[in-house]
C-alpha positions as CSV (number, residue, x, y, z in Angstrom):
1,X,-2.3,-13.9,-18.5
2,X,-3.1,-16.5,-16.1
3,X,-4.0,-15.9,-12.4
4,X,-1.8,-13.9,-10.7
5,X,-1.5,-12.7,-7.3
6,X,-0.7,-8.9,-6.0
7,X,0.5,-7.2,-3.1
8,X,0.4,-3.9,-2.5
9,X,1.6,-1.9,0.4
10,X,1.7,1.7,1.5
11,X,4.2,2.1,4.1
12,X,4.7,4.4,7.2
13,X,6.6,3.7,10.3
14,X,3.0,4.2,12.2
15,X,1.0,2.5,10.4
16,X,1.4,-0.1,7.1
17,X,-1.8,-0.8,4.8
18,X,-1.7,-3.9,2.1
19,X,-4.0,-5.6,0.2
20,X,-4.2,-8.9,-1.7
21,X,-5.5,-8.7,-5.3
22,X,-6.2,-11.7,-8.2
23,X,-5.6,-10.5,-11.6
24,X,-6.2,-12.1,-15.3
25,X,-7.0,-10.8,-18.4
26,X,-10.3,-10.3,-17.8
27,X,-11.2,-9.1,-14.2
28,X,-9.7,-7.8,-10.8
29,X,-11.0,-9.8,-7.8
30,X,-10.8,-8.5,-4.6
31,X,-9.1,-10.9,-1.8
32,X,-8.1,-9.0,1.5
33,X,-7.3,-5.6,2.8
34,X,-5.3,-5.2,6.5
35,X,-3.1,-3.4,8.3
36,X,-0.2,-3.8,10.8
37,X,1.1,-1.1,13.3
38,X,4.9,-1.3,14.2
39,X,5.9,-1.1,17.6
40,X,6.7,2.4,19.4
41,X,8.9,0.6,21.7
42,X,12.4,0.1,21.6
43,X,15.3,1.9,18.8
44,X,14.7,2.0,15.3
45,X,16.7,-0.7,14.4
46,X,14.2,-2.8,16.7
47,X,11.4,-1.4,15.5
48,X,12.3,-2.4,11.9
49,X,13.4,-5.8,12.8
50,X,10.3,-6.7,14.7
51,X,8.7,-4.9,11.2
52,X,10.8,-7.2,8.7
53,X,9.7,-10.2,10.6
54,X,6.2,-9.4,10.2
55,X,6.3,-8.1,6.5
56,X,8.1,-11.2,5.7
57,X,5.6,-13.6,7.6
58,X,2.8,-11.8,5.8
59,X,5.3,-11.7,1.9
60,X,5.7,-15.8,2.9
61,X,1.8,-16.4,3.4
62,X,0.4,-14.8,0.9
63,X,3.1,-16.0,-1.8
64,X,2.3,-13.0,-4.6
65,X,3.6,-13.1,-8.2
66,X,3.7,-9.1,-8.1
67,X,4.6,-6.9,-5.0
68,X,3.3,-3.4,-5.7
69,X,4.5,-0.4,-2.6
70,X,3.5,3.4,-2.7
71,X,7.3,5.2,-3.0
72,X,8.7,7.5,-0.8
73,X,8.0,11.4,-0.8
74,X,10.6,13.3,-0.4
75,X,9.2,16.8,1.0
76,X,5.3,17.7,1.5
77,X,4.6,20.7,2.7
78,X,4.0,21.6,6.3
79,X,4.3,17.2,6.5
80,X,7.9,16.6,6.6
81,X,10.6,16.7,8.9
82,X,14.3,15.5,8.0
83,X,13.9,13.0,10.5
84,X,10.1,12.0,9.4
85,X,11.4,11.5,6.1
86,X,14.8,9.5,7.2
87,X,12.2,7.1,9.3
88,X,9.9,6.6,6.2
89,X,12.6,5.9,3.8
90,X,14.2,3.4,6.3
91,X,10.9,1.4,6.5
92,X,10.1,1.3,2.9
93,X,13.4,0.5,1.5
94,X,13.6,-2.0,4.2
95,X,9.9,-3.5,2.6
96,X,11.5,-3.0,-1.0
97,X,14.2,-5.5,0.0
98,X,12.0,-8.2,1.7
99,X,10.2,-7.8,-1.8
100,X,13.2,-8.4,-3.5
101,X,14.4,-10.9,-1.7
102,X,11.2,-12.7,-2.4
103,X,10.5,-11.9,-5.9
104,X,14.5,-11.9,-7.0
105,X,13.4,-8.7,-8.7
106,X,12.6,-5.6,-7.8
107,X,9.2,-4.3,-6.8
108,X,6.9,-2.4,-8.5
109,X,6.9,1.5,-6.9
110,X,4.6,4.0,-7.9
111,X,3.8,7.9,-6.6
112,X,0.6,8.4,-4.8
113,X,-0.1,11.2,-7.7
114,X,0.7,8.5,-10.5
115,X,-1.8,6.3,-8.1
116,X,-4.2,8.7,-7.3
117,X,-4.7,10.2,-11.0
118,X,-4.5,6.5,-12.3
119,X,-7.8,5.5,-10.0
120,X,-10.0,9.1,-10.7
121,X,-12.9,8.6,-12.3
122,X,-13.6,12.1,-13.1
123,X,-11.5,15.4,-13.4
124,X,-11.2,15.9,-9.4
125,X,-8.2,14.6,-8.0
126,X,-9.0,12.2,-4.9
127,X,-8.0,13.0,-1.6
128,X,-6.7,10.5,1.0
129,X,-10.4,10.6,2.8
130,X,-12.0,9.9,-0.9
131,X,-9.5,6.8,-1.3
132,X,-11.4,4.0,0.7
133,X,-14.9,4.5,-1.9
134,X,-12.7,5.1,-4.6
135,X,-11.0,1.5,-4.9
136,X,-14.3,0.0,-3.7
137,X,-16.0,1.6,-6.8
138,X,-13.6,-0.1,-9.0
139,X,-13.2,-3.6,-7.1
140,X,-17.2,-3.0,-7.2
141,X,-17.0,-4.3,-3.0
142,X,-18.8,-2.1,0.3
143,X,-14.6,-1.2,1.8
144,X,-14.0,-2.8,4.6
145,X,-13.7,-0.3,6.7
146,X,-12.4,-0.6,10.4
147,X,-14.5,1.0,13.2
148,X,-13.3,2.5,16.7
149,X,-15.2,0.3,19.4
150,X,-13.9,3.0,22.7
151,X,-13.2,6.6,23.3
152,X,-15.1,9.4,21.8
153,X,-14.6,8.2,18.2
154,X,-16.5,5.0,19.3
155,X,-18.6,3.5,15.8
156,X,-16.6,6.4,13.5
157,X,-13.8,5.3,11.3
158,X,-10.6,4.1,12.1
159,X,-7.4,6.1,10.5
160,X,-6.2,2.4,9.8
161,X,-8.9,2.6,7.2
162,X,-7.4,4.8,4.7
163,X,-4.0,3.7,5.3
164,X,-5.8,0.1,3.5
165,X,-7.5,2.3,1.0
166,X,-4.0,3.3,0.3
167,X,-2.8,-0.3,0.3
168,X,-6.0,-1.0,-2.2
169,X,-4.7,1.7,-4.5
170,X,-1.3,0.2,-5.0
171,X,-2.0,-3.1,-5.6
172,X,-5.0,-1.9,-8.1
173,X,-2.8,0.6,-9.7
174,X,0.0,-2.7,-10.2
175,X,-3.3,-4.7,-11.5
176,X,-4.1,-2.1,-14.0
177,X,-0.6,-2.1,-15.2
178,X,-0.6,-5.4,-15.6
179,X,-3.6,-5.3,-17.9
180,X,-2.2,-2.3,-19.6
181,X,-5.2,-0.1,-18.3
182,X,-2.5,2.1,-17.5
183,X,1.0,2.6,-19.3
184,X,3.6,1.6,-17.1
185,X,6.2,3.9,-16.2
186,X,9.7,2.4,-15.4
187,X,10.8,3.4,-11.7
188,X,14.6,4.0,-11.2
189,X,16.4,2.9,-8.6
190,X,18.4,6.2,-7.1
């Protein structure tokens, strides 16, 4: 496989992680990890248009052959509200069509447990908090983390961290796909 370019993103209507990855045949490289926070302000339907707009600036900069995005979870315990859930969907179906748009196919989704047990390097399963040293280990990098500079989490890490971790893992899940690491498993559209 030539070079190729991937995307990943993990999606919340707080906060949206996504990294860029180069892939080949014979190595993963590491480009960029970031994050962008959607505006509180305003309806939903403003909040994802001002979203869309910025999902499809970044989608149209980065120009990737592959768009990977973490799916939606239907229930988690003691996590989920009808109305968290409805929110969630809303924003990452809204991504999966900006992707679609771009690629003229659909994106790659994949479940944080397909994600997560994909990446472990041993029998324990990672948590979110293990993610960030996790994908670092494999992309051999120091993560990137982000650090508070006010309040009384001033120097500790931000929560914006893990949502890139998260970001990291989809797009190095899609990468180890790609290289047939991993056996792909074929997403339905419901």
């Amino acid at each position: 496989m030539s070079k190729k370019t991937i995307l990943g993103f993990d999606v919340s209507s707080s906060c949206i992680g996504y990294c860029v990855l180069e892939v080949d045949d014979l190595s993963v490289k590491f480009i960029s990890c970031n994050y962008l926070k959607p505006i509180k302000a305003g309806n939903i339907i403003e909040r994802i248009v001002d979203t869309r707009n910025k999902i499809k600036k970044i989608i149209e900069e980065i120009k990737p052959d592959y768009i990977g995005i973490e799916d939606i979870i239907s229930f988690m315990q003691g996590k989920s509200t009808a109305q968290t859930i409805i929110t969630l969907t809303t924003f990452n179906r809204m991504i999966c069509l900006l992707a679609y748009d771009y690629l003229g196919r659909m994106p790659d989704l994949f479940n944080v447990m397909s994600i997560r047990h994909g990446l472990k390097i041993n029998n324990i399963f990672p948590k979110k908090e293990d993610m960030p040293e996790l994908v670092a280990k494999h992309l051999e990098i120091t993560f990137p983390y982000e650090r508070s500079t006010k309040g009384k989490n001033k120097g500790g890490i931000k929560v914006e961290s893990y949502d890139m971790a998260d970001g990291v893992a989809v797009a190095l899940y899609l990468s180890f796909t790609l290289t047939n690491k991993i056996k792909r498993k074929v997403k339905k559209w419901i």
